[in-house]
C-alpha positions in Angstrom: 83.0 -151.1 68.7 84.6 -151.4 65.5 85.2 -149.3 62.7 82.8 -149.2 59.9 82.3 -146.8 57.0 79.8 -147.0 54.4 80.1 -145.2 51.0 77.1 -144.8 49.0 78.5 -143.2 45.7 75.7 -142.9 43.4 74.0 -143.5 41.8 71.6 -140.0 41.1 67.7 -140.5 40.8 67.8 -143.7 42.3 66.6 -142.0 45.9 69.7 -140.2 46.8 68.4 -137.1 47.9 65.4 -138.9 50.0 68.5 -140.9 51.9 70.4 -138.3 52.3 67.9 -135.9 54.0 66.8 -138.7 56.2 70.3 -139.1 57.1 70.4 -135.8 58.3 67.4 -135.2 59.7 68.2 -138.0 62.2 71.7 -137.4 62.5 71.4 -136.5 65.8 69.5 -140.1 67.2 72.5 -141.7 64.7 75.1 -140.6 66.8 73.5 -141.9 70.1 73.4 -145.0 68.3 76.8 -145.0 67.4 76.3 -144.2 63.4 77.7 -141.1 62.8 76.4 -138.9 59.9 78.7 -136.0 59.8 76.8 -133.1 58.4 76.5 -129.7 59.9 74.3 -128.5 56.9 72.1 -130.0 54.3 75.1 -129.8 51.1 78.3 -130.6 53.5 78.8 -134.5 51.5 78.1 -132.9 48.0 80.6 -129.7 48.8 83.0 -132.7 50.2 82.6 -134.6 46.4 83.2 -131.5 44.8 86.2 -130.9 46.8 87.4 -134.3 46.4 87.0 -134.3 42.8 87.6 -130.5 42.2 84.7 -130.1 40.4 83.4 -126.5 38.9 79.6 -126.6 39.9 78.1 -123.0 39.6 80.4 -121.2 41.8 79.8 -123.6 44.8 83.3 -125.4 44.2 84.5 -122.2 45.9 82.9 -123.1 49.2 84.2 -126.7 48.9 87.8 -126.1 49.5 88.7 -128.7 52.6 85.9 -130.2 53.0 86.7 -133.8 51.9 90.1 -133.6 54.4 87.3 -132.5 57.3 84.8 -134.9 56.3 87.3 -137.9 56.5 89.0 -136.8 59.6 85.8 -136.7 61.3 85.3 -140.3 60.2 88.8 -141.4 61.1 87.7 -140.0 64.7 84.8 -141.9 65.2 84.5 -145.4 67.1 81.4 -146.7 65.2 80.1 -146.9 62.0 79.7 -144.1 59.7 77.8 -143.0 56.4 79.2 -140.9 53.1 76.5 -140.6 50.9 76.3 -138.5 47.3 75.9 -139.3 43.8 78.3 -137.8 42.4 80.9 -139.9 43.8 80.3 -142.2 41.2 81.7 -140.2 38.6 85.2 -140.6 40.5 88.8 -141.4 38.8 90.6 -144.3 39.8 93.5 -141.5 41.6 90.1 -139.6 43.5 88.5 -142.8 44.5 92.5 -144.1 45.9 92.7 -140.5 47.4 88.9 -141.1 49.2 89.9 -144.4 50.6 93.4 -143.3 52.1 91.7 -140.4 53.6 89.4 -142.4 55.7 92.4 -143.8 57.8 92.3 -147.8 59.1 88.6 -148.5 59.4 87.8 -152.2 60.1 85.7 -152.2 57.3 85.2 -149.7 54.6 81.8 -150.4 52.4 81.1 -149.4 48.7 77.3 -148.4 48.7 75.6 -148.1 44.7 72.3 -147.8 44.2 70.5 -148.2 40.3 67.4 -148.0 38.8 66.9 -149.7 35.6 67.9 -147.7 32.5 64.3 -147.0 31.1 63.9 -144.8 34.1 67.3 -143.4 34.5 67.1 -141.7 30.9 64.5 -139.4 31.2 65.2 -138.6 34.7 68.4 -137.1 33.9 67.5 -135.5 31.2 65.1 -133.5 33.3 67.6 -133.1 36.2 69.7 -131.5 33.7 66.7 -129.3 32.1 66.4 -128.1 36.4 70.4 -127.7 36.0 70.0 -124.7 33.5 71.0 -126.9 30.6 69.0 -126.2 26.8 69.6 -129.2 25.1 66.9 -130.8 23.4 65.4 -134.3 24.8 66.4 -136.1 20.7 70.3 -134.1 20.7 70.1 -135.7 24.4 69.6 -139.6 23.9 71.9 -139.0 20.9 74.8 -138.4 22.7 74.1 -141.0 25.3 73.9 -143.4 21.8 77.1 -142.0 20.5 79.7 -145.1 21.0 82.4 -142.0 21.3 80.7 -140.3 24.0 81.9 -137.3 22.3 79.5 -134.7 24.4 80.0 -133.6 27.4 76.2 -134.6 28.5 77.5 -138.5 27.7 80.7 -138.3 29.5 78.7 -137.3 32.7 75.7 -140.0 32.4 77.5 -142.8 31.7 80.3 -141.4 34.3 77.8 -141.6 37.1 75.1 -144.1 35.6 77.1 -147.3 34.2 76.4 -149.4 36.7 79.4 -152.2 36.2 82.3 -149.4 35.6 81.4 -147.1 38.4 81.4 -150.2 40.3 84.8 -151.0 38.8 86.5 -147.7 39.8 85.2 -147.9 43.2 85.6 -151.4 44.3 89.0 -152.7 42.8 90.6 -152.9 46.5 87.0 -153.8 48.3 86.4 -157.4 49.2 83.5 -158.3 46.7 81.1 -158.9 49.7 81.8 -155.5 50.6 80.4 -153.9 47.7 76.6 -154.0 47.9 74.5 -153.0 44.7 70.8 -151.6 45.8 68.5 -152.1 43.5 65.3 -149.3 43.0 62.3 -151.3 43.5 60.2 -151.1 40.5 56.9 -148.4 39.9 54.3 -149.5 42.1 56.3 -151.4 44.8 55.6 -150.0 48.5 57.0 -146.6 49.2 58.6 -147.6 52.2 60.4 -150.3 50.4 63.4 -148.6 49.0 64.6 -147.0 52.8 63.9 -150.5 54.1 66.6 -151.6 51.5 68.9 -148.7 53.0 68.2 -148.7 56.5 69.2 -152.8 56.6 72.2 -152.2 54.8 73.1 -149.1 57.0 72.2 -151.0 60.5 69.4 -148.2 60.8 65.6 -149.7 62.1 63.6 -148.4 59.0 60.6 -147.9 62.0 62.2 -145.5 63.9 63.9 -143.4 61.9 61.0 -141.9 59.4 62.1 -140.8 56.1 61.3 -137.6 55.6 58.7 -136.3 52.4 62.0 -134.7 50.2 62.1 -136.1 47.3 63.9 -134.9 43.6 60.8 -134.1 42.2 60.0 -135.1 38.7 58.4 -133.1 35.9 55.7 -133.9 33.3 56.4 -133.5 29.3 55.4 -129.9 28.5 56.0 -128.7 32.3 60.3 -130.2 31.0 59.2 -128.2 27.6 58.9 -125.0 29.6 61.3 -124.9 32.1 63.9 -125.8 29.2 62.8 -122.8 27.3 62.6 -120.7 30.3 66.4 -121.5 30.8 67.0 -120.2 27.0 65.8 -116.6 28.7 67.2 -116.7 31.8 70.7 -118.2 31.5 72.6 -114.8 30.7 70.7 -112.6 32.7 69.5 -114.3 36.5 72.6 -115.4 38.6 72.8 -118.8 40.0 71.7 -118.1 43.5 68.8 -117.3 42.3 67.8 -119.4 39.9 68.6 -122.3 42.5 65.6 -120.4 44.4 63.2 -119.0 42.3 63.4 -122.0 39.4 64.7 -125.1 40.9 63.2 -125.4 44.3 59.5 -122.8 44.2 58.9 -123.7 40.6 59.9 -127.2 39.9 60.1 -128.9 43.8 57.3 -127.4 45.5 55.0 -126.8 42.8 55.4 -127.8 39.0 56.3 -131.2 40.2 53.4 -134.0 40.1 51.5 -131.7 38.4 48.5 -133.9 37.8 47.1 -134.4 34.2 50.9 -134.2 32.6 52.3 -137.2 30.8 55.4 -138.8 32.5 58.4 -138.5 30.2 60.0 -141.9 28.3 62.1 -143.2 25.9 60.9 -143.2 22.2 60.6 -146.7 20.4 64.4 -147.1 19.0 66.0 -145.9 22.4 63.3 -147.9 24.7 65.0 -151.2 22.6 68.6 -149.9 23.4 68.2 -149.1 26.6 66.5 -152.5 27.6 69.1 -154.4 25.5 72.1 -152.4 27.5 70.2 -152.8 30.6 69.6 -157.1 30.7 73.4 -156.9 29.6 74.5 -155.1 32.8 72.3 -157.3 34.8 74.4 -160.4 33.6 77.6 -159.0 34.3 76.5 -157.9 37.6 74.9 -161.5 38.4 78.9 -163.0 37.7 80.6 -160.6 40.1 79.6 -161.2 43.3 78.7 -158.5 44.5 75.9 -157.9 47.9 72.8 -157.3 46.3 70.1 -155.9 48.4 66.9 -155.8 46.8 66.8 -158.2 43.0 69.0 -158.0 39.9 65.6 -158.0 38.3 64.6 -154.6 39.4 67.1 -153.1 36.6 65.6 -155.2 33.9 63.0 -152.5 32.3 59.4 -152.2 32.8 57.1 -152.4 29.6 57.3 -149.3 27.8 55.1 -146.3 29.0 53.5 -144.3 25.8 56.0 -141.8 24.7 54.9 -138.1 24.3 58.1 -136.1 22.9 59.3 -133.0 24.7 61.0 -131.4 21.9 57.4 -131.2 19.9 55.0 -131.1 22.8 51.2 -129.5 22.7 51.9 -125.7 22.5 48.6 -125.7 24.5 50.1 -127.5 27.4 52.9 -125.6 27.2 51.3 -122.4 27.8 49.0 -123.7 30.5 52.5 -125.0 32.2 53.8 -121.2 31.5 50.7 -119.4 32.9 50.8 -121.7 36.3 54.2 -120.9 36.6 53.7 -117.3 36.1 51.0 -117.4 38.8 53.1 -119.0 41.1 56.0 -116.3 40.8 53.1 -113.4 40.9 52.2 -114.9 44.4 56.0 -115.0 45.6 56.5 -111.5 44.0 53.7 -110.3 46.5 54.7 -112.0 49.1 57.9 -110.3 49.2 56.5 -107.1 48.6 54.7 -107.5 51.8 57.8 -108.5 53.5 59.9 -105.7 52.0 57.3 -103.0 52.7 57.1 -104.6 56.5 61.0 -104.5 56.9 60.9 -100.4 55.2 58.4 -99.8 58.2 60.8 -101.5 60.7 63.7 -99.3 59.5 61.9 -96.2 59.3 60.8 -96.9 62.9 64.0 -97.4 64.3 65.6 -95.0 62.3 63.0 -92.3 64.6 63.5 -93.9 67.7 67.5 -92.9 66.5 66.9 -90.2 65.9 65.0 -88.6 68.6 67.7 -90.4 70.8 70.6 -88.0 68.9 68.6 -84.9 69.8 68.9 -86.0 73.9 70.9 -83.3 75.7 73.3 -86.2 76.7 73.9 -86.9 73.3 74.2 -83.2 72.0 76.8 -82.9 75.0 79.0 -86.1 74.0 79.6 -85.4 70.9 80.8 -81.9 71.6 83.3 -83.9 73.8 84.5 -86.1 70.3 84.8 -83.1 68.6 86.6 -81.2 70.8 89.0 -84.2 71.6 90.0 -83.5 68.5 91.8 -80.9 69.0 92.5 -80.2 72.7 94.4 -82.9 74.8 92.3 -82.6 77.8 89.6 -83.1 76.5 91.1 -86.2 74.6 92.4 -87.6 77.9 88.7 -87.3 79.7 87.2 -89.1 76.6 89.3 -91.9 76.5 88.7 -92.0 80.4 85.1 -92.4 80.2 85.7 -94.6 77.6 87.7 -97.2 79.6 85.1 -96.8 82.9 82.4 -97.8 80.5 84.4 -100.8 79.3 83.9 -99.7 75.8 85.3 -99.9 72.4 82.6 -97.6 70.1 83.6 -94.6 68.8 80.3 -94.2 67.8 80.3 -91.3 70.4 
């Protein structure tokens, strides 16, 4: 079998996560099949970008170091085909992306993998990802650094680092034969569910029937839920570590709970940036169409949808706000208890054992070998018989 390896580099909120935990989900039945996914936990390709890239990302980059070099040799040892997959790849230099492809040896055939959604989507989706990143800035100071020609903020140099389309392509496919480079395309709202993994699976050589995506999904927030959780990172940001916030606000607040909350209008572009963003958009889609590129889904999909009515974060009803707030401080109040519980279960476990330790201390057996330790201190004999006993037991402790 030859050697493949596929590259998906991006973009984010175009169904990255869902891929990715289907990938490794079924990583095992992949490798049967001679795909090999090479993951031993869920973040080992994101700690592998980070490394590659030698990005700062909350204290993770610290867990990162070497992780590209093991990722690729894996890769260089296998026979068949195998998959790389995280977004933010696509925010790789020209040097990182020639680094990435050295790294991954002779393969027969090495694959650039984008995937984009159409730019009316994208928007608002980072804005909240960046709202569940711990970042305060306001939805209006947001689209006006995306507008800013200069790109001045640091907010623009990521988005359009990871989100425009034709120069992440451009980074990443300079020395890739242009039917090599495949652009999939995010079906538009309302298509089938199962449409988008179809588009992956095909590409990837995967049957879309057998292996099931799994429910994960980057969840998406309504208006005044984003409101709250933007303010709630105005309070929290100098005061609750990182761990925890990954815990507590990003994945029991947002993912499993605030998330679809139904009733909540879905965030969108006001009138001026909708007309931008669809004007920007239709221009990518004609560059694309001259390249050349594999297109696996329709060029069409990234032209925008009509606009959804726009209800504006930065000003939304105080009363939804609140009601966002009090759900969210019922759902804490229920975690809080629930680790009461398992605190006051784990003290009872302790004090348990700590009796059961102690009445084993007040044994005669007991009572009689530590006389032994202590007088080994200080009379040979008795040092000599100690360490004795200790080698007929086979034993290290000096816990007695």
């Amino acid at each position: 079998m030859s050697r493949r390896v596929l590259l998906h580099v991006g973009a984010p909120k175009t169904g990255t996560s869902f891929v990715q935990d289907t990938l490794f989900s079924h990583r095992d039945e992949l490798r049967e099949r001679g795909i090999l996914y090479a993951a031993g936990r869920h973040d080992a390709h994101f700690l592998a970008a980070l490394d590659l890239m030698e990005l700062p990302w909350g204290g993770l980059e610290r867990e990162a170091g070497g992780a590209w070099d093991r990722l690729a040799a894996q890769v260089r040892e296998w026979p068949g085909t195998s998959i790389i997959s995280h977004e933010i790849l696509g925010t790789a230099s020209r040097v990182q992306v020639a680094r990435a492809l050295a790294s991954l040896g002779d393969p027969s055939e090495v694959h650039i993998v984008f995937s984009a959604r159409d730019l009316v989507r994208q928007i608002p989706a980072e804005w909240q990802e960046n709202v569940k990143h711990r970042r305060t800035k306001e939805y209006g100071a947001f689209l006006d650094s995306l507008r800013d020609e200069q790109r001045a903020a640091e907010v623009a140099q990521w988005f359009w680092g990871v989100q425009e389309v034709p120069d992440v392509l451009d980074r990443w496919a300079e020395s890739v034969p242009r039917d090599r480079v495949h652009l999939v395309t995010v079906p538009p709202a309302g298509s089938s569910p199962t449409l988008l993994w179809e588009r992956f699976a095909g590409l990837f050589g995967i049957d879309p029937v057998e292996t099931v995506p799994t429910s994960r999904a980057n969840a998406s927030l309504g208006v005044p839920e984003s409101a709250m959780i933007r303010r709630l990172n105005l309070r929290l940001n100098d005061v609750l570590p990182n761990h925890h916030y990954r815990r507590f606000v990003r994945e029991i607040l947002v993912h499993k709970n605030l998330s679809g909350r139904p009733g909540s209008p879905r965030l969108s572009l006001p009138d001026e940036a909708y007309r931008w963003a669809d004007a920007l958009g239709r221009s990518w889609v004609s560059e694309l169409a001259l390249r050349g590129y594999d297109v696996v889904g329709d060029l069409d999909d990234l032209v925008p949808r009509p606009q959804l009515p726009f209800t504006d974060p930065d000003t939304a009803e105080e009363e939804a706000v609140a009601d966002a707030a009090i759900d969210a401080l019922a759902i804490m109040t229920n975690e809080a208890a629930r680790l009461r519980d398992v605190e006051v279960e784990l003290h009872g476990v302790i004090e348990d054992l700590m009796g059961q330790l102690d009445k084993f201390h007040s044994t005669r057996s007991y009572k009689a070998k530590e006389r032994m330790v202590a007088l080994s201190r200080t009379n040979p004999a008795a040092r000599v018989a100690l360490s004795t006993y200790r080698r007929l037991r086979g034993s290290s402790s000096r816990s007695t």
